[in-house]
GURO-705993 format. One line per 3 residues: their letters; for each residue x, y, z of N, C-alpha, C. Coordinates in Angstrom, 3 decimals. Example, Ala and Ser with C-alpha at 12.3 -4.5 7.8 and 13.67 -1.06 7.14 Angstrom:
residues 2
AS> 13.190/-5.690/7.800/12.300/-4.500/7.800/13.200/-3.300/7.800 ~ 12.850/-2.250/7.080/13.670/-1.060/7.140/12.900/0.030/7.870
END
This chain:
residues 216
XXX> -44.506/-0.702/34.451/-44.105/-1.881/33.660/-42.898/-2.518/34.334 ~ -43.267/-3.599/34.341/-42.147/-4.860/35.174/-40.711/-4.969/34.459 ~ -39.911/-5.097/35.070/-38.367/-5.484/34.376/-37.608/-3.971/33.686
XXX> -36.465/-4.451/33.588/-35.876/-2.959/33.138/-35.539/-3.181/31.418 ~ -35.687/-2.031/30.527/-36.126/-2.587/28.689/-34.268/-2.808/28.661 ~ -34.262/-3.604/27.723/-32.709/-3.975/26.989/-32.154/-2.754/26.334
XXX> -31.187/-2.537/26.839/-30.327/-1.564/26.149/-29.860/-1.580/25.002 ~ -30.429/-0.089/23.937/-30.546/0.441/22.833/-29.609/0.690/22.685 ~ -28.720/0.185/21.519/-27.035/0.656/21.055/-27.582/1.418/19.593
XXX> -27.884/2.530/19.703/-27.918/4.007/18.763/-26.739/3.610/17.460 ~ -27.108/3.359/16.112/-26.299/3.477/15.090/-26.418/5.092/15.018 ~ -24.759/5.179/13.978/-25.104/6.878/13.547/-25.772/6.975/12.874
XXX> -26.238/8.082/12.943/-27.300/8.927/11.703/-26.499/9.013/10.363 ~ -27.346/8.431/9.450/-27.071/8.756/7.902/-26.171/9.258/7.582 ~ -27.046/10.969/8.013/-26.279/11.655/7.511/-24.982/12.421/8.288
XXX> -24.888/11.487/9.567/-23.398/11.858/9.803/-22.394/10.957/9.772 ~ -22.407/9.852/9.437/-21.837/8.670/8.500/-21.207/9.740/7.142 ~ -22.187/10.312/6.705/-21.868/10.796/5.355/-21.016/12.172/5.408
XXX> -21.373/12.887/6.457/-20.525/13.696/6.624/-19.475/13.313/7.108 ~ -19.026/12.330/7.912/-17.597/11.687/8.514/-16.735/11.505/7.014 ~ -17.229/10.867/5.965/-16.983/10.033/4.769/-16.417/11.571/3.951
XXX> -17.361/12.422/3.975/-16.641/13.632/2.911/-15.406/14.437/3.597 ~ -15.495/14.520/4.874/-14.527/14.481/5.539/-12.996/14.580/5.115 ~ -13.577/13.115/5.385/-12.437/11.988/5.055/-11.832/12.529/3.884
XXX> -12.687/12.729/2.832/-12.445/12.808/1.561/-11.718/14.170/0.947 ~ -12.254/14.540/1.472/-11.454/15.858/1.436/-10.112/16.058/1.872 ~ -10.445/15.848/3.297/-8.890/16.031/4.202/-7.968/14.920/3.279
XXX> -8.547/14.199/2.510/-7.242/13.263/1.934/-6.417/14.221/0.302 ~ -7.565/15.129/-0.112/-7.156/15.411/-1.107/-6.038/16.830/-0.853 ~ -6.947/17.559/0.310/-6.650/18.780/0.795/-5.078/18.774/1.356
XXX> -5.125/17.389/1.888/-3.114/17.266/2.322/-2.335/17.255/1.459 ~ -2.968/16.319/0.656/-2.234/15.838/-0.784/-1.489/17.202/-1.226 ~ -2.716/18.182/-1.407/-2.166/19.472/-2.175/-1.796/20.119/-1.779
XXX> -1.755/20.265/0.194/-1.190/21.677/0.459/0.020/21.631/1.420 ~ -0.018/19.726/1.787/1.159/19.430/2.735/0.459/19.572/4.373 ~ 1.122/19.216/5.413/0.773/19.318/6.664/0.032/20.743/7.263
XXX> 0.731/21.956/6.236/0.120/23.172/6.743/-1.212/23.300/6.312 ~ -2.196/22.638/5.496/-3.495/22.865/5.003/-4.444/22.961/6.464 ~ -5.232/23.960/5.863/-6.162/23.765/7.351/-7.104/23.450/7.461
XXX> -7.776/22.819/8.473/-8.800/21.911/9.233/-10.202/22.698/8.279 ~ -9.752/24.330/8.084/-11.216/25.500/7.647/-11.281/24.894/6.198 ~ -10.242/24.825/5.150/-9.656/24.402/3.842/-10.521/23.096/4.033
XXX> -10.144/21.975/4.972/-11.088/20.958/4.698/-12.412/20.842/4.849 ~ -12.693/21.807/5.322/-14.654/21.561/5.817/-14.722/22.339/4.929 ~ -14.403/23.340/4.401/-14.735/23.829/3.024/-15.019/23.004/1.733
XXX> -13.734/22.175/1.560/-13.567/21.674/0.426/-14.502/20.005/0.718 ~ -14.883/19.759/2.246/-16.192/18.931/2.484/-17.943/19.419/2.056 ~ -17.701/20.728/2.258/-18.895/21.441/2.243/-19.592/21.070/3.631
XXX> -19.008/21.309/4.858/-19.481/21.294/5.810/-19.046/22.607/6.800 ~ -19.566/22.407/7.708/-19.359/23.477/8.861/-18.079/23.405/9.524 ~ -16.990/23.972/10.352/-16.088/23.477/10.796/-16.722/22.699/12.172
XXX> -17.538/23.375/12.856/-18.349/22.831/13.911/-18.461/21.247/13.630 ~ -19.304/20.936/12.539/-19.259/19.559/11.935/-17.957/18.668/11.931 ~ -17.065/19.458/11.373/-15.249/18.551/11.369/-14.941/18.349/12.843
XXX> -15.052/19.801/13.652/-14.617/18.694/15.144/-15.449/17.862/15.673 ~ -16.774/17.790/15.720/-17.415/16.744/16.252/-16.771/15.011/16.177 ~ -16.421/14.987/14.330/-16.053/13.616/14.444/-14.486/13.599/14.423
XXX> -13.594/14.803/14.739/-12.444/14.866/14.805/-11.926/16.161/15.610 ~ -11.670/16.395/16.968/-11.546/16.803/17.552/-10.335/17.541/17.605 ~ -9.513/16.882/17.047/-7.646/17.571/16.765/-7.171/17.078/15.201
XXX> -6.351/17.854/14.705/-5.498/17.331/13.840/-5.135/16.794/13.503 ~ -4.541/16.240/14.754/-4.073/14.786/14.699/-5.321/13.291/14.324 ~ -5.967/13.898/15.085/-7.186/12.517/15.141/-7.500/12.338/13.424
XXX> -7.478/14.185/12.772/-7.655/13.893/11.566/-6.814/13.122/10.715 ~ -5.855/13.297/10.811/-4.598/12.614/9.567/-4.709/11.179/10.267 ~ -4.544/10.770/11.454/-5.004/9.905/11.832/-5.588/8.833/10.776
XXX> -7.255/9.354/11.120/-8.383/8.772/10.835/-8.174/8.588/9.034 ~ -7.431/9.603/8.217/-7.302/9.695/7.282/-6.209/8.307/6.489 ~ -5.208/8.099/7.453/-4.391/7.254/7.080/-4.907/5.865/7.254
XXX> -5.371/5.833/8.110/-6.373/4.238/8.647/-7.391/4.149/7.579 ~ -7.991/5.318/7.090/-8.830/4.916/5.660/-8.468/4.335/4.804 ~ -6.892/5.177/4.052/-5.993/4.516/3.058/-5.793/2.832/3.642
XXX> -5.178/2.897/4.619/-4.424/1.623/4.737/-6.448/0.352/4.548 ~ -7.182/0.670/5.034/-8.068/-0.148/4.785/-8.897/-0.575/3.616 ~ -8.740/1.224/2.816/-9.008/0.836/1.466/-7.812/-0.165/0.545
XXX> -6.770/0.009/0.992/-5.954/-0.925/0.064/-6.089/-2.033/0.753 ~ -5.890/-2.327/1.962/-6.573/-4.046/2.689/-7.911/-4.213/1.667 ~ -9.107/-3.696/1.918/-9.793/-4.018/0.903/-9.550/-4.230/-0.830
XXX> -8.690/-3.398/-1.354/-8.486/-3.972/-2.614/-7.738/-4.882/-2.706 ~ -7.147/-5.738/-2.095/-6.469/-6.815/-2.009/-7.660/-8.180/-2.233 ~ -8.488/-7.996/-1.423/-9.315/-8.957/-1.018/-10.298/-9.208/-2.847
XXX> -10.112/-7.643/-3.037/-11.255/-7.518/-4.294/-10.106/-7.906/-5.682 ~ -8.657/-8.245/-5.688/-7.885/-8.342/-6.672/-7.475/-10.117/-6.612 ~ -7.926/-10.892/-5.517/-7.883/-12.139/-4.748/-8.115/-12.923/-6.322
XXX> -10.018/-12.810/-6.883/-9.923/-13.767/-7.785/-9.712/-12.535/-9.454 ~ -8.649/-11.765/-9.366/-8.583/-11.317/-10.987/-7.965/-12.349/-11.645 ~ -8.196/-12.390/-12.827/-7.902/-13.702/-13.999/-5.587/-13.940/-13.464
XXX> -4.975/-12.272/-13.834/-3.666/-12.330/-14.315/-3.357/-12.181/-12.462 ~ -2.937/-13.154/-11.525/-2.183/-12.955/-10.258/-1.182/-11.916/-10.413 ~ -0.020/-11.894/-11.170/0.775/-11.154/-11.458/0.357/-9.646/-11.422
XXX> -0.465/-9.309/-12.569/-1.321/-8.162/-12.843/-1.893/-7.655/-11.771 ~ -2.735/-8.484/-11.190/-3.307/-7.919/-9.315/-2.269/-7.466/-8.518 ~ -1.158/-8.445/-8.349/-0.458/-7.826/-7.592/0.702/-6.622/-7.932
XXX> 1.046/-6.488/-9.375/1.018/-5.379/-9.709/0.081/-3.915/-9.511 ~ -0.780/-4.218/-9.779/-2.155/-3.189/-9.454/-1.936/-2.608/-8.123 ~ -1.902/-3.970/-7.250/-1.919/-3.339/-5.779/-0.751/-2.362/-5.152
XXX> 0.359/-3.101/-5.953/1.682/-2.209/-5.659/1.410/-0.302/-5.631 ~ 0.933/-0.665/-7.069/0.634/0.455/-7.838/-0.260/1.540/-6.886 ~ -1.003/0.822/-6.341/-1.846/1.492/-5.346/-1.633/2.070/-4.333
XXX> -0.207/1.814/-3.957/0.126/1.792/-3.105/1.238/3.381/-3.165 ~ 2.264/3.539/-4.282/2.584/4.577/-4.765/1.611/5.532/-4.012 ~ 0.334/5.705/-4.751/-0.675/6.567/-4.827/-0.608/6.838/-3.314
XXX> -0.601/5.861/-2.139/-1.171/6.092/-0.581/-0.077/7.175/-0.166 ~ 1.474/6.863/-0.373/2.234/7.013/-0.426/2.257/8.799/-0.572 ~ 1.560/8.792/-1.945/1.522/10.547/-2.031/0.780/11.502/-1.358
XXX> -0.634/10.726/-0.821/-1.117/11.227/0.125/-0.488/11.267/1.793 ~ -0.167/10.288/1.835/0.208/10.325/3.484/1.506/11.135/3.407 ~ 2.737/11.715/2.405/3.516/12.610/2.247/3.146/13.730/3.714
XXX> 2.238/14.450/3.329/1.738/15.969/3.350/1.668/15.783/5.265 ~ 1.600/14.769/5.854/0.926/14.283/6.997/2.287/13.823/7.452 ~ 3.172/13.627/6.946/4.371/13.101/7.679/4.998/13.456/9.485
XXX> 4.997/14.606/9.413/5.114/15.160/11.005/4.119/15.057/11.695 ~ 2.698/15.358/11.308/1.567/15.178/11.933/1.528/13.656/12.669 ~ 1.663/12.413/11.791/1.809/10.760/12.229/2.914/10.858/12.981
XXX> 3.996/11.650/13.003/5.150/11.280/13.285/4.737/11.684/15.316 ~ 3.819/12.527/15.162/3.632/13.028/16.583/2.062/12.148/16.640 ~ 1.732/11.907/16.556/1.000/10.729/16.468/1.028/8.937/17.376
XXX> 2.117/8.840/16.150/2.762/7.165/16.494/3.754/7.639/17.532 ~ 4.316/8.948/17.933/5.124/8.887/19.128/4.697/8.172/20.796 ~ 3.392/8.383/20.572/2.892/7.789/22.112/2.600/6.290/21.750
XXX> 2.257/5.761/20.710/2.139/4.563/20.748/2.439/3.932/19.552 ~ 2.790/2.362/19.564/3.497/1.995/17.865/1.822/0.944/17.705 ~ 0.934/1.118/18.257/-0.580/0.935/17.452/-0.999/1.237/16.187
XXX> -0.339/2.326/15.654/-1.067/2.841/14.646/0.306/2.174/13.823 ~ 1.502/2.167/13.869/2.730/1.465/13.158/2.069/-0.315/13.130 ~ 2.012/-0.836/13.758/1.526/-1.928/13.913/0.019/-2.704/13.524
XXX> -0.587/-1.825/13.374/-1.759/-2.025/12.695/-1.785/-1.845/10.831 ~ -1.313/-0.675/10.574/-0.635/-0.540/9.359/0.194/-1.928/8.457 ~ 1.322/-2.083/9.297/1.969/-3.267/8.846/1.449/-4.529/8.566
XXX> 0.406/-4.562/10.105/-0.111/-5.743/9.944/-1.443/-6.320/8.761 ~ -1.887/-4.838/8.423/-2.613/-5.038/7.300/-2.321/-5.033/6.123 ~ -1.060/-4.398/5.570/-0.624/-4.407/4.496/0.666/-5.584/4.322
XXX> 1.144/-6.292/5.283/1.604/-7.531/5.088/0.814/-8.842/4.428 ~ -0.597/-8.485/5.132/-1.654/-9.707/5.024/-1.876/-9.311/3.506 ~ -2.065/-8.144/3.099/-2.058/-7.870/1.522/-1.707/-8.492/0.713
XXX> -0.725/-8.152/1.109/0.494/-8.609/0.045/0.688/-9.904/-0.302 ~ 0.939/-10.503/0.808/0.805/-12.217/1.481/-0.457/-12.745/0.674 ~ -1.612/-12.527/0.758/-2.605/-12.521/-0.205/-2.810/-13.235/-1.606
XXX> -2.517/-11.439/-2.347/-1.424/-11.595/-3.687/-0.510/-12.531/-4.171 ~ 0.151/-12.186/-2.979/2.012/-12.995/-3.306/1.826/-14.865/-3.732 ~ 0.926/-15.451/-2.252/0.898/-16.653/-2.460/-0.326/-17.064/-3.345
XXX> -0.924/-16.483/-4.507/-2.108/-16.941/-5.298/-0.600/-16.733/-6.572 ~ -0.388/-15.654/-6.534/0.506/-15.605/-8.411/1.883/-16.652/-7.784 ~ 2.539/-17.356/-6.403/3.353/-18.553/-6.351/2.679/-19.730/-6.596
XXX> 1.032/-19.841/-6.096/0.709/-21.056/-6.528/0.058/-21.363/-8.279 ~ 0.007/-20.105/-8.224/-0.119/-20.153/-10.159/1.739/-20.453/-11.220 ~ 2.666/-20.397/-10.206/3.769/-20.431/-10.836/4.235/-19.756/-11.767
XXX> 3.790/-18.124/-11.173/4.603/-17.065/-11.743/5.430/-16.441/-10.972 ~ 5.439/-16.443/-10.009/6.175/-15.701/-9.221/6.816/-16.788/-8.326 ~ 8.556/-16.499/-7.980/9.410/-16.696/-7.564/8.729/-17.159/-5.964
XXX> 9.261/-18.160/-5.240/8.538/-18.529/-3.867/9.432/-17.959/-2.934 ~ 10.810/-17.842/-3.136/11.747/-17.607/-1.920/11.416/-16.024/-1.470 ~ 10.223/-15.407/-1.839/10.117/-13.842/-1.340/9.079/-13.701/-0.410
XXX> 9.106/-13.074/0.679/7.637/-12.616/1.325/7.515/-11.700/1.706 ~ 6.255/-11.503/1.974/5.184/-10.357/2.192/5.903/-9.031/2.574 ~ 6.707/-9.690/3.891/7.598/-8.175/4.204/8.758/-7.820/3.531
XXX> 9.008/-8.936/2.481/10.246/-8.664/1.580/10.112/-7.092/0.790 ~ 8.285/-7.764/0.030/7.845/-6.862/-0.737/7.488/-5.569/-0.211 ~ 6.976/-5.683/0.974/6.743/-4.262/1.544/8.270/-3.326/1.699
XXX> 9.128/-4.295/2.024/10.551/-3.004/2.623/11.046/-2.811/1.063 ~ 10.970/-3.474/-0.180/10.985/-2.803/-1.470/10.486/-1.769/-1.675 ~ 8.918/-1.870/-0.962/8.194/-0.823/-1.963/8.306/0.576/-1.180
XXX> 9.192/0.894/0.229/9.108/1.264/0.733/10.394/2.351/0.642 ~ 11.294/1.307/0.150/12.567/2.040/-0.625/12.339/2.371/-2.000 ~ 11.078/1.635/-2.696/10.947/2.901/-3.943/10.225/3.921/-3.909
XXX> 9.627/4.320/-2.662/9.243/5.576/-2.665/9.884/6.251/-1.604 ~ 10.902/6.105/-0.881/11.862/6.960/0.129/12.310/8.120/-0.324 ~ 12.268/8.793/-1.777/12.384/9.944/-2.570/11.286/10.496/-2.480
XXX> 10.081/10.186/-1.351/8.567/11.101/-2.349/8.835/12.312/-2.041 ~ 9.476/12.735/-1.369/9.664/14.707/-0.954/10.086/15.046/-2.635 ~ 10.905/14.569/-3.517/11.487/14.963/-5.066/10.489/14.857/-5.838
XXX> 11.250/16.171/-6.559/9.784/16.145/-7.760/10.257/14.890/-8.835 ~ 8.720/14.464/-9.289/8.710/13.669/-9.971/9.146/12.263/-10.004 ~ 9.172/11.839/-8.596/9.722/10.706/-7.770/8.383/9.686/-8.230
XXX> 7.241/9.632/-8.287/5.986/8.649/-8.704/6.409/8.144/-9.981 ~ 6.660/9.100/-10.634/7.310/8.211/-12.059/8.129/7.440/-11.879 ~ 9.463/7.698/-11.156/10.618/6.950/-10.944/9.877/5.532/-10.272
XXX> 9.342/6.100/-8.937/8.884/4.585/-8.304/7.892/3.337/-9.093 ~ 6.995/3.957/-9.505/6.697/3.126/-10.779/7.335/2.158/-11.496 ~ 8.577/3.384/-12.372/9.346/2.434/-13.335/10.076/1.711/-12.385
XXX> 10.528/1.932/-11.575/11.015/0.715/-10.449/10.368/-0.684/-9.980 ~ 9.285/-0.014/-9.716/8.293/-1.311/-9.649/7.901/-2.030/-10.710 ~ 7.788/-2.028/-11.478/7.488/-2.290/-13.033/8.911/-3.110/-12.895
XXX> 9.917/-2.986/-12.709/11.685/-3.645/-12.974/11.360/-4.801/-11.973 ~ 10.478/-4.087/-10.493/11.008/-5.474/-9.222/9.938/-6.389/-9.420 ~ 8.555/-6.131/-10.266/7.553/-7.431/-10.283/8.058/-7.925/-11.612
XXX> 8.482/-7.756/-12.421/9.537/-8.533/-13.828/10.266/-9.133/-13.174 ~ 11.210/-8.857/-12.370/12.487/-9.285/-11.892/11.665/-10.709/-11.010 ~ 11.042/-10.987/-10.373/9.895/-11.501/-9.278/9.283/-12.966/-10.565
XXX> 8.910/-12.543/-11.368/8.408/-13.824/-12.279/9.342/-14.614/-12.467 ~ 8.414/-16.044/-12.789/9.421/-17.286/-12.791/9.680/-17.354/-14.524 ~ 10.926/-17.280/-14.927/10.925/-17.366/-16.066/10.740/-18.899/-17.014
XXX> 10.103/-18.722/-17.886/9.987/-20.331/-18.497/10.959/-20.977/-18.523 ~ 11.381/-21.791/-19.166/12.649/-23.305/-19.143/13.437/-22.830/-20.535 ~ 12.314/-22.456/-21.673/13.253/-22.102/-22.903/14.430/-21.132/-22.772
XXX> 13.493/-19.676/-21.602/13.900/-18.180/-22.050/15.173/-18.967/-20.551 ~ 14.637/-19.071/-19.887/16.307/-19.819/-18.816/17.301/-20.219/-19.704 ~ 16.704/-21.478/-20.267/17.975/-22.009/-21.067/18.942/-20.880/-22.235
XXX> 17.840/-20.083/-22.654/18.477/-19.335/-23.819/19.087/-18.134/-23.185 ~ 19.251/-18.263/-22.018/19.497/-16.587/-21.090/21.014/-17.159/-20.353 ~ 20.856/-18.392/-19.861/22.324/-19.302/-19.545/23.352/-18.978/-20.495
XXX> 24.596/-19.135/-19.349/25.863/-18.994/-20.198/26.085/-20.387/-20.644 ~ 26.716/-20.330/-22.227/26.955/-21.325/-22.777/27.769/-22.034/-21.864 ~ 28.057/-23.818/-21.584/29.138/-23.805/-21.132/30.797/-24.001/-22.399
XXX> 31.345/-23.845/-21.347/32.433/-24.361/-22.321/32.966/-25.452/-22.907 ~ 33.078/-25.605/-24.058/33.654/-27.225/-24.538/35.331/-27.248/-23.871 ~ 35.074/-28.656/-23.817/36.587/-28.985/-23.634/37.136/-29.844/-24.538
XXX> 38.002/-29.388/-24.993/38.443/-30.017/-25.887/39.891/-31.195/-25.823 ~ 40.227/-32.619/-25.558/40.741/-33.129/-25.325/42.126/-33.337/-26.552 ~ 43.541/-33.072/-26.160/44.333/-33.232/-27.254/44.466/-34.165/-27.749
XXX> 44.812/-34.347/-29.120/45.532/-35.815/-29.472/46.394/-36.576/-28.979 ~ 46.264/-37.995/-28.365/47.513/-38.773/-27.689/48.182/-38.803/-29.283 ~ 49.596/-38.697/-28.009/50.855/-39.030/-29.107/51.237/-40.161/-29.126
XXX> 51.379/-40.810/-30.263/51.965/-42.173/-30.603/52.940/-42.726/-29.828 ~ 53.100/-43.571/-29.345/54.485/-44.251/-29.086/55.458/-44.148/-29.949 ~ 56.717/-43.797/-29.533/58.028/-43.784/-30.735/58.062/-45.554/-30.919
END
């Protein structure tokens, strides 16, 4: 047969799509609970797979927490996109904050692992940012053009906030705190009406002019 056939680009198989995915799923819960020391055996366990299976689509440790953190950061890029038309702007971008806490507690456990990671390259720092800026940015400018939220703030304003309300996550019981924090900085962030302004203003002061004195 004449001519040479067009080259076949092989999708993965099903079911190793699906095994990549429980993976995933696991190793996200498995850090969560046991910190950086959990092991690779702990996660193909708690995948219900083989360990043989875990290195195929993750070869080191690293590749895992890796691959694990690039999930988070894309699942919250995606809920951004999916919070775009909710009715309350405010509320979405509350939500997303909120969501964000949560990434926060997972990627904890992985801290040294990324940290030797992002040492050879700021790709994985830079990709991160750049998706969770666009987030935010998102959010931010739908609840300014609805005229609830304050305009002089952006995207990376909100990120280096949310970043200092969870700089405690090593303390117990720090998710609560960051919360009620966040809950204070998207209040603080709304444009307040004209009445509750006016009635929140300091009175000014009267002045009161003396009586001229008569001519003798």
């Amino acid at each position: 047969m004449a001519g040479s056939s067009p080259e076949i680009v092989r999708k993965p198989r099903a079911d190793a799509v699906r095994n990549r995915e429980r993976v995933l799923a696991a190793a996200k819960a498995v850090f969560s609970a046991g910190g950086s020391e959990a092991s690779l055996e702990a996660v193909a366990r708690h995948a219900g797979v083989g360990i043989g299976t875990l290195y195929r689509h993750f070869p080191t440790r690293e590749a895992l927490y890796e691959a694990v953190y690039r999930r988070e950061v894309e699942q919250l890029g995606d809920l951004a996109e999916q919070l775009q038309n909710a009715p309350e702007p405010v509320a979405a971008l509350r939500r997303w904050l909120r969501a964000n806490v949560q990434f926060v507690a997972t990627k904890k456990g992985m801290v040294a692992a990324l940290a030797l990671v992002a040492a050879g390259s700021s790709e994985l720092h830079a990709y991160s940012f750049d998706r969770l800026t666009k987030a935010i940015g998102t959010l931010l400018a739908r609840a300014v053009a609805a005229g609830a939220i304050r305009s002089d703030i952006s995207a990376e304003d909100v990120l280096r906030a949310l970043i200092g309300m969870c700089y405690m996550h090593d303390q117990p019981g720090w998710q609560t705190t960051a919360l009620r924090l966040l809950d204070v900085f998207v209040d603080g962030l709304r444009v307040q009406p004209p009445a509750k302004a006016a009635a929140t203003a300091k009175p000014a002061k009267k002045v009161t002019s003396k009586p001229s004195r008569s001519p003798s």
